[in-house]
C-alpha positions as CSV (number, residue, x, y, z in Angstrom):
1,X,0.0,0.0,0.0
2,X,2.6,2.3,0.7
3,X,4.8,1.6,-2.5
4,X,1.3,2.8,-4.2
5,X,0.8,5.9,-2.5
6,X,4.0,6.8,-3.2
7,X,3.6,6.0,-6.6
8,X,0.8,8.0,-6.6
9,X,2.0,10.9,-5.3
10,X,5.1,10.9,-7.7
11,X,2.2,11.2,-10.5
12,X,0.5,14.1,-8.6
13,X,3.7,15.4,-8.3
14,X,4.9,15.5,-11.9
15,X,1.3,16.6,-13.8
16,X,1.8,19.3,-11.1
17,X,5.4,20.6,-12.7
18,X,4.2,19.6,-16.1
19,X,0.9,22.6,-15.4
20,X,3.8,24.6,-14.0
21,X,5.6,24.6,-16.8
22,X,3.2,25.0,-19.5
23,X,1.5,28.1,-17.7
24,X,5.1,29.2,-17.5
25,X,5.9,28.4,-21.0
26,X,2.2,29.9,-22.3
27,X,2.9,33.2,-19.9
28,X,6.6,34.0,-22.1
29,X,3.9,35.3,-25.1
30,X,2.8,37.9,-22.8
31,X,5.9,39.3,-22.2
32,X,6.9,39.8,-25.5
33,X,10.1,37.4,-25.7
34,X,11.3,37.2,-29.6
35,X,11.4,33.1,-30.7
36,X,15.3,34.0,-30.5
37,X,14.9,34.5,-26.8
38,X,13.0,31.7,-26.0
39,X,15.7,29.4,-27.9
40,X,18.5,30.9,-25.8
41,X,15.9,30.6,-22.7
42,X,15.8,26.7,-23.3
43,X,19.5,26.4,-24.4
44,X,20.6,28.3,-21.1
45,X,18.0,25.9,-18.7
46,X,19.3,22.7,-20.5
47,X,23.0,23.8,-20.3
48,X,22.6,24.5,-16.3
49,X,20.8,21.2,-16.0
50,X,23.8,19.1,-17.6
51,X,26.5,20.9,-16.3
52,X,24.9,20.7,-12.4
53,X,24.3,17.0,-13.6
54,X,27.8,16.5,-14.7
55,X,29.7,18.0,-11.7
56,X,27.1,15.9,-9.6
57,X,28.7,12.7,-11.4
58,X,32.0,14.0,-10.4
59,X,31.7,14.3,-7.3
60,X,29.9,10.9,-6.9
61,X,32.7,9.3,-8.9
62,X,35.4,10.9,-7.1
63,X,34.2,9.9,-3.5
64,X,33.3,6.3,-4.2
65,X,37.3,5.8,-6.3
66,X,38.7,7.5,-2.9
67,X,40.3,10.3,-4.3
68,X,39.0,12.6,-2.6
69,X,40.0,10.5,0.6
70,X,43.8,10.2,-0.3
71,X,44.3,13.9,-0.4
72,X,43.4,14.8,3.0
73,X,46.0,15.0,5.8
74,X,44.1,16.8,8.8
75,X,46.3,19.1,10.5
76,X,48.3,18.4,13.5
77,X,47.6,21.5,15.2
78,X,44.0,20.7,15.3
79,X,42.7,18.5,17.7
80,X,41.1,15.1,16.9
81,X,37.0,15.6,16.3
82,X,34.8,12.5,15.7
């Protein structure tokens, strides 16, 4: 039951960004964007989204190889926190 109301509510969930984004997408008319705009609009928002996805991958990739781990050398003038 619960695997279903979660599944459920990932549905509500996306139908609700999907409205978001066509009122937001309908609402650019209004303002008076030129078609150039609203390519450079979409090139800039898919740009951001797969170079925040790429850095994501590197820092996953990085901390699961350990090489983030082998360049650390805490201080010895600090004193030991757990």
């Amino acid at each position: 039951m619960k695997i279903i109301s979660v599944f459920i509510l990932l549905i509500i969930l996306l139908g609700g960004g999907g409205y978001v984004l066509n009122e937001s997408w309908t609402s650019l008319n209004a303002l008076g964007i030129a078609y150039h705009g609203k390519i450079a609009l979409m090139l800039g928002v898919i740009g951001t989204f797969l170079m925040s996805a790429g850095l994501m991958f590197l820092v996953f990739y990085s901390s699961r190889r350990g090489y983030d781990a082998e360049n650390y050398k805490p201080s010895p003038l600090l004193p030991f926190r757990k």
